[in-house]
C-alpha positions in Angstrom: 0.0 0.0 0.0 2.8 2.5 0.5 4.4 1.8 -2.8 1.5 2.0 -4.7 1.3 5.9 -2.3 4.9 6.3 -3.2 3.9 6.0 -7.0 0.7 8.4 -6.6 -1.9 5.5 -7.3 -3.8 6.8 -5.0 -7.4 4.9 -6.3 -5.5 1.7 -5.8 -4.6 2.4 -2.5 -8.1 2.3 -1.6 -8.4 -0.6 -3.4 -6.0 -2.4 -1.6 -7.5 -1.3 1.5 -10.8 -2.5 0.9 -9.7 -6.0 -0.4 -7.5 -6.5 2.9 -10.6 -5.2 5.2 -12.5 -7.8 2.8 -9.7 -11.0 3.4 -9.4 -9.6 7.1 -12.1 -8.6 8.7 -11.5 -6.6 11.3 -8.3 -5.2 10.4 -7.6 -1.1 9.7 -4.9 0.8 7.8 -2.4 2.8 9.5 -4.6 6.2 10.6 -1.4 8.1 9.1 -1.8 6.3 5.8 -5.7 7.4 6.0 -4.1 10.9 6.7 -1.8 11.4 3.9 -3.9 9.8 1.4 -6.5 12.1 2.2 -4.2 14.8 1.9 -3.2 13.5 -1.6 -6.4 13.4 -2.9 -7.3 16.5 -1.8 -4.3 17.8 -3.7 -4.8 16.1 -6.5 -8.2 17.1 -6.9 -7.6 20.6 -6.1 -4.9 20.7 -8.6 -6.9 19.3 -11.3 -10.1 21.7 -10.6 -7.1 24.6 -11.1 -5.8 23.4 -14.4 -9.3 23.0 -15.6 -10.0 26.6 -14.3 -12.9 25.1 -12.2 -12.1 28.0 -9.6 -15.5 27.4 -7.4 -14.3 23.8 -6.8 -10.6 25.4 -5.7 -12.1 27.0 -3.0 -14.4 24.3 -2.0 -11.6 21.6 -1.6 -9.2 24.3 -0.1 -11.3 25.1 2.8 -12.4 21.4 3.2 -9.0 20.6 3.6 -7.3 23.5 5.6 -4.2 20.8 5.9 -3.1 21.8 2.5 -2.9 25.9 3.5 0.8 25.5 5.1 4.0 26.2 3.8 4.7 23.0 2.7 2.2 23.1 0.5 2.7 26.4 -1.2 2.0 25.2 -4.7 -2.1 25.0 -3.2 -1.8 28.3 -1.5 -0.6 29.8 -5.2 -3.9 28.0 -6.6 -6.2 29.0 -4.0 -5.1 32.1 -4.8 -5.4 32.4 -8.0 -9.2 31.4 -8.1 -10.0 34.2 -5.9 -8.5 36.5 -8.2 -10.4 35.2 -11.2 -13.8 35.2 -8.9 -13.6 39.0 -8.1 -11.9 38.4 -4.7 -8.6 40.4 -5.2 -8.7 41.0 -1.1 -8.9 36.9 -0.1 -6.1 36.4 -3.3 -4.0 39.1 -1.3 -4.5 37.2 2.0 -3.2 34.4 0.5 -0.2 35.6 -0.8 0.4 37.7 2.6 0.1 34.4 4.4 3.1 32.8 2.6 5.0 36.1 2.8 4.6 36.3 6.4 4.8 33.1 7.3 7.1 31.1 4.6 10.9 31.8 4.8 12.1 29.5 0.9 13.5 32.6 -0.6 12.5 31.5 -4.6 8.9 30.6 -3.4 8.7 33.8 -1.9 10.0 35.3 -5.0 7.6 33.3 -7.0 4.9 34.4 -5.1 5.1 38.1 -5.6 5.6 37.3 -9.3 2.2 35.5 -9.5 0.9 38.2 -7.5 1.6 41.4 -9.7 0.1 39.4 -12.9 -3.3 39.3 -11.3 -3.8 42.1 -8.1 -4.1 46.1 -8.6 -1.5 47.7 -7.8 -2.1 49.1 -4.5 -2.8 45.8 -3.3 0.6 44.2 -4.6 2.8 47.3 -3.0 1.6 45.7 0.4 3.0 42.6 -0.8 6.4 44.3 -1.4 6.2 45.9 2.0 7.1 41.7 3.3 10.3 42.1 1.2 13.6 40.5 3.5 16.6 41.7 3.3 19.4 39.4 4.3 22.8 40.6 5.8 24.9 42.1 3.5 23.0 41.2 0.7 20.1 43.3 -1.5 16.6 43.3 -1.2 15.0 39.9 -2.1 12.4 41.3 -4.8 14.9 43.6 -6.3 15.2 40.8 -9.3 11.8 41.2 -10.0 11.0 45.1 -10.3 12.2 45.5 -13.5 9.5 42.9 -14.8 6.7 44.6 -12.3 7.7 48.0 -13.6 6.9 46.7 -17.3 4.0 45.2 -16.1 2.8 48.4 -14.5 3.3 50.5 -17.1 2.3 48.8 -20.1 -1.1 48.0 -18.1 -1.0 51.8 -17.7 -1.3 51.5 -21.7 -4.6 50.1 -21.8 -6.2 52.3 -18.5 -5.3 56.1 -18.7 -6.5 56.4 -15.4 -4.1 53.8 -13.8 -1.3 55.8 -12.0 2.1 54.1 -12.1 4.1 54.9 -9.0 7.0 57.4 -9.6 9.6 54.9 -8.5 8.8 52.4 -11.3 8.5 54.9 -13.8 11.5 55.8 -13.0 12.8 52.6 -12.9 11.7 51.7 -16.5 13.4 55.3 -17.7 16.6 54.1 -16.4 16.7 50.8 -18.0 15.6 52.1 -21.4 17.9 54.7 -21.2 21.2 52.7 -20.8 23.4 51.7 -23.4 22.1 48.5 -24.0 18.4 49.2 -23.1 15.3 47.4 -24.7 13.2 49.2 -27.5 10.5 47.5 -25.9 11.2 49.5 -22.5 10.7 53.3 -24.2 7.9 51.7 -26.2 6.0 51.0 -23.5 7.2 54.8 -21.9 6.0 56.4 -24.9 2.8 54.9 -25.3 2.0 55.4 -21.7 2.8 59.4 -21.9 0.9 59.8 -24.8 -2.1 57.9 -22.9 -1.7 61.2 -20.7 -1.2 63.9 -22.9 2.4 64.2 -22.2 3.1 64.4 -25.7 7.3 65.5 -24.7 8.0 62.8 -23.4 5.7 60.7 -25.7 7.9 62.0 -28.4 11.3 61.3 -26.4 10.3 57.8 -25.8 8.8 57.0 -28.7 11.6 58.3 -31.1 13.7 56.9 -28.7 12.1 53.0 -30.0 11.6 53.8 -33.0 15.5 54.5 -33.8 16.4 51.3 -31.9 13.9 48.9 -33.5 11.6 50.4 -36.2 8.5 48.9 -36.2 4.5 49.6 -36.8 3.8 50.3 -32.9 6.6 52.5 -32.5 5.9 53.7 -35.9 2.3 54.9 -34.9 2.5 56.2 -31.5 5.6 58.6 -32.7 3.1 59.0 -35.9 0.1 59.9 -33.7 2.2 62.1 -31.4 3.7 64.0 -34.1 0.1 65.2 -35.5 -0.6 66.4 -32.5 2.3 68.2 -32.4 1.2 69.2 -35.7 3.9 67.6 -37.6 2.2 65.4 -39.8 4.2 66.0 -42.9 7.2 63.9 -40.5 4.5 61.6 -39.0 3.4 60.9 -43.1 7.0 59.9 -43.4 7.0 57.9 -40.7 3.9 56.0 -41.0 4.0 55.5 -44.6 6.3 52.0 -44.4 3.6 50.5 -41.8 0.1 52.5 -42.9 -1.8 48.4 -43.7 0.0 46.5 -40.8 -3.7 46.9 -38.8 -6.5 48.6 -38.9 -5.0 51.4 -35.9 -2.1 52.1 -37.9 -4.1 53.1 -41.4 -6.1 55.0 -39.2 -3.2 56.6 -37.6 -1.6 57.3 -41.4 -4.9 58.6 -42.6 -5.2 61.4 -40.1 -1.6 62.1 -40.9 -3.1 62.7 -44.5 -5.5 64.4 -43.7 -3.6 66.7 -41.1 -0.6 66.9 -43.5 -3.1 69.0 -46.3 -4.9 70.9 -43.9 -1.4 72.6 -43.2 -1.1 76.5 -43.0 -0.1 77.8 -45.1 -0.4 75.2 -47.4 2.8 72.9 -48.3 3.9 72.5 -52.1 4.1 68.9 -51.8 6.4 66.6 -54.3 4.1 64.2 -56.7 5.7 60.9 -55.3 4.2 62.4 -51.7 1.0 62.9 -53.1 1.0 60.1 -55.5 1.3 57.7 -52.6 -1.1 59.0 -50.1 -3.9 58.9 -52.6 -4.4 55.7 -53.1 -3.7 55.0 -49.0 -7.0 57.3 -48.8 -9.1 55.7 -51.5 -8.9 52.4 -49.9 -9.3 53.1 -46.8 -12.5 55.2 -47.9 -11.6 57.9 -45.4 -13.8 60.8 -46.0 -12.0 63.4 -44.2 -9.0 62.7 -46.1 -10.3 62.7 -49.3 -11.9 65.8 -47.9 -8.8 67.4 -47.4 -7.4 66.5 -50.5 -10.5 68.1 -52.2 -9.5 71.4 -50.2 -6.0 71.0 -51.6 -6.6 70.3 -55.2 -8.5 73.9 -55.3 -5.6 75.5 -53.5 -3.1 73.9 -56.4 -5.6 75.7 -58.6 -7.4 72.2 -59.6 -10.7 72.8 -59.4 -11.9 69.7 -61.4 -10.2 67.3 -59.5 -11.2 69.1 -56.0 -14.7 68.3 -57.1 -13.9 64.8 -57.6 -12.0 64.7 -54.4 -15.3 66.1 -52.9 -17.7 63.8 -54.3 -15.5 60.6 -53.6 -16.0 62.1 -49.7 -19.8 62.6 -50.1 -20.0 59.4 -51.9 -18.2 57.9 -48.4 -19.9 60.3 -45.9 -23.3 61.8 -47.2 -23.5 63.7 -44.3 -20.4 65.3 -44.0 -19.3 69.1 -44.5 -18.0 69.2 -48.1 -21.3 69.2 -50.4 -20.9 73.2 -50.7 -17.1 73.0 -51.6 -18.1 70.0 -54.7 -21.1 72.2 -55.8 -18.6 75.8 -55.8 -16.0 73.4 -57.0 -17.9 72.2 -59.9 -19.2 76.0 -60.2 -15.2 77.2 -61.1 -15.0 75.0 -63.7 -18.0 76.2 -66.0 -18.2 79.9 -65.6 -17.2 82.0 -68.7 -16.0 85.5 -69.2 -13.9 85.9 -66.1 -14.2 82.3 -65.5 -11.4 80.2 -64.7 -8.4 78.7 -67.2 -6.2 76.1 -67.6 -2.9 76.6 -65.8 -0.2 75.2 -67.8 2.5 72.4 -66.2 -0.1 71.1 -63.4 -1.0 68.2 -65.2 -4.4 67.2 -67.2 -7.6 68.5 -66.0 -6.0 71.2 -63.8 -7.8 74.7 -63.6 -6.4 78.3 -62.3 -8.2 78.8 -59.0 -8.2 80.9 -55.9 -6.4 79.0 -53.3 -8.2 78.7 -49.9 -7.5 78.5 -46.1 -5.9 75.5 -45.1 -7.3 75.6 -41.4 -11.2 74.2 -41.0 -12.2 76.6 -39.0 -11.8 79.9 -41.8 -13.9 77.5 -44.6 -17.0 79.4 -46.3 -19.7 79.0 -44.0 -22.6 76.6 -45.2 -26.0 78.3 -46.3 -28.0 77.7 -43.5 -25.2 78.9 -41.0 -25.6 81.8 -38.6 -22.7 83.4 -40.5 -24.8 83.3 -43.7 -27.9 84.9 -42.6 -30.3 83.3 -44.8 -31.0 80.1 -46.4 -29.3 80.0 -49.8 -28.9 76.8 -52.0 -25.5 76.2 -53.0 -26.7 76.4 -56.7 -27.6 79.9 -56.1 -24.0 80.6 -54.5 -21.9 83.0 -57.6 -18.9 81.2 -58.7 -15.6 82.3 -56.7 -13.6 83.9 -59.5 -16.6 85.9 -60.0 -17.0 87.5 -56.8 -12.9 88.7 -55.8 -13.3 92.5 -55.8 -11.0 92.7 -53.2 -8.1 92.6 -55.4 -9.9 92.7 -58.8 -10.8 96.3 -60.6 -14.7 96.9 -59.6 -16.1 96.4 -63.5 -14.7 92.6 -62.6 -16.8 92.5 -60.0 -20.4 93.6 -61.2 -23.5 93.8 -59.5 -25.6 91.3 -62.0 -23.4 88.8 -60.7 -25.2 89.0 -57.9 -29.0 88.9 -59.6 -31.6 86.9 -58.1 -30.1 86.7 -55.1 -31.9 88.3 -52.0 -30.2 91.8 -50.8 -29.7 89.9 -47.0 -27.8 87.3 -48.4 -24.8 89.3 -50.5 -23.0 90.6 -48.0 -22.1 87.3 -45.7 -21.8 85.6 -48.7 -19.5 87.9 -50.5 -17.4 88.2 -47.1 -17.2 84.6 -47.3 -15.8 84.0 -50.4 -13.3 87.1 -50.3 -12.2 86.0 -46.9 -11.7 82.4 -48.8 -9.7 83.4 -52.0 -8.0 86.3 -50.1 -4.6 84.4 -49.8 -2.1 85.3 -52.8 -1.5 82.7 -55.4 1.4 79.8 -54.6 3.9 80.0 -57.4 4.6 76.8 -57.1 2.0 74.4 -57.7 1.4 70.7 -57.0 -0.3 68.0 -59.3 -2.8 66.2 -56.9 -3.7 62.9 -58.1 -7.4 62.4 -59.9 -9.5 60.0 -58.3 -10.2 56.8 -59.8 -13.8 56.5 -61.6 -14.3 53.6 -58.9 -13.6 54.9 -56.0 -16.8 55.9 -54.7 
């Protein structure tokens, strides 16, 4: 019976029992063979319940069998543990993991056990954990080997939850190791990311950059990408991003704001054709409407207006509701007055028209008819066509009043501010060729 204990056959110990009661009636096993084979099958049944995650079952067999919550038997206290964590009972998990810690002097369980703990208890709860830390003669702190891995931990949970605050000390901690000679990209990745969870877009930036030069890759790529737009420097985060812009669906978004930040610029970059030529088709498959937006605003400052109203119909075709549908229909407007109308620039490639350039920033665009700023309802085929309407520059015979017929005496004024204040920046001498759209992409 022993031997068959000794080889953890525990159901043929009882086996043999009960045949040997059987043969010999009257005869009972050693009480502290009844013991430990009690013991054993608790253990083994508690064990089992764990690696099938039957956590209810822990607890039951745990605190039938209170024999098995001893030192000797830390590997149960770990598992009892553990299913209180994953039942919502971070204070009894705690308990156990304070009970080893006070009581249990094996330096590697002890070790162990604060390990286990930081992967499942908040953070205030596992800094009373480290408050049991030994310190033997002449020798460091016993957890020390471990704070580097609970400092990663902390901070890169601090990723996921901006309101999680990281204790100084292990954000310091982290800084130090990812500032050294040989530190880990992974280290100021997980820096950066947690600054720029809290607006601290300086050191975002330091860190990020900081991973990015050591190991370029797509999460590095898009935090530093993301941080740099806010900084508004998207032409940089463009750049950046560009290599990496289909790795996921975060990173094209990332890109795509990049695009779109990068042509709302002001004053409005002259930007080279491979530039452009590579962020349109980014922005036609990932249908992003206030990209293709923006490149509608862009076209019209390159003196395009053709292609701005393709630009701006590919965005309503995306977004039906969105701002543009006054900018397609005065777009569309440039391109087929006469007389002081608009004409082909030379060098700016096919389709491309002379046109007033406009604001880059949102917030200056031509109001909408039925804003506040217009004063009255007007239908944007009612609106005169831009060229028509820029006296502010233009002798006043350019400018007459039967442009303006049929449309009602409280509407002229807003509307003619509107447009002047839109076409009052000078011409670029430089202009860009912004890529047509596809006939498909809407």
């Amino acid at each position: 019976m022993w031997q068959l204990y000794a080889q953890s056959r525990y159901a043929d110990v009882r086996d043999a029992i009960a045949q040997r009661q059987q043969s010999e009636p009257g005869w009972q096993p050693p009480e502290d063979l009844l013991e430990r084979l009690k013991l054993a099958e608790a253990r083994s049944g508690l064990t089992a319940a764990s690696d099938a995650k039957d956590y209810q079952t822990v607890i039951r067999i745990a605190a039938e069998n209170p024999t098995l919550l001893t030192c000797s038997e830390v590997d149960a206290l770990w598992r009892v543990a553990d299913a209180f964590a994953h039942t919502d009972r971070d204070s009894r998990a705690r308990d156990a993991y304070l009970y080893i810690l006070t009581n249990c002097s094996n330096t590697d369980e002890r070790i162990a056990t604060v390990q286990k703990a930081s992967e499942l208890l908040p953070a205030d709860m596992l800094e009373q954990l480290m408050a049991k830390e030994r310190t033997p003669p002449g020798g460091q702190p016993e957890f020390e080997v471990i704070r580097d891995g609970i400092a990663r931990r902390l901070v890169g949970e601090g990723n996921s939850d901006a309101k999680l605050v990281v204790a100084p000390a292990y954000l310091q901690r982290l800084e130090h190791l990812a500032s050294a000679s040989d530190g880990m990209a992974s280290d100021a990745l997980l820096l950066g990311w947690y600054y720029y969870r809290r607006d601290n877009l300086g050191a975002a930036e330091r860190w990020l950059r900081m991973a990015y030069t050591k190991e370029p890759n797509a999460s590095s790529a898009e935090g530093l990408a993301l941080t740099l737009v806010r900084q508004n420097s998207p032409v940089e985060a463009e750049n950046i991003l560009y290599p990496y812009r289909d790795t996921s669906d975060d990173t094209r978004a990332a890109y795509l704001a990049a695009v779109a930040n990068l042509l709302a610029l002001n004053p409005v970059p002259v930007l080279q054709s491979d530039v452009l030529s590579r962020m349109a088709p980014a922005v036609i498959t990932g249908r992003d409407a206030a990209a293709a937006q923006q490149f509608g605003w862009y076209a019209r400052t390159m003196r395009q207006p053709a292609t701005a109203a393709d630009w701006f119909s590919t965005a309503l075709n995306w977004k039906p509701d969105d701002e543009p549908r006054p900018m397609a229909s005065l777009s569309r407007a440039s391109t087929s007055t006469t007389g002081q109308g608009l004409q082909p620039s030379s060098g700016n490639g096919p389709g491309t028209h002379s046109a007033s350039p406009r604001s880059a920033v949102r917030s200056r665009r031509m109001p909408r008819a039925n804003s506040p700023r217009a004063s009255c309802p007007l239908p944007p085929n009612r609106w005169p066509a831009a060229n028509n309407i820029r006296c502010s520059s233009a002798p006043k015979q350019h400018c007459p009043a039967s442009r303006w017929k049929g449309v009602p005496p409280s509407c002229r004024r807003p509307h003619r501010r509107a447009y002047v204040a839109l076409l009052r920046q000078p011409l670029s001498p430089a202009m860009a060729a912004v890529p047509l759209v596809p006939a498909n992409a809407g």
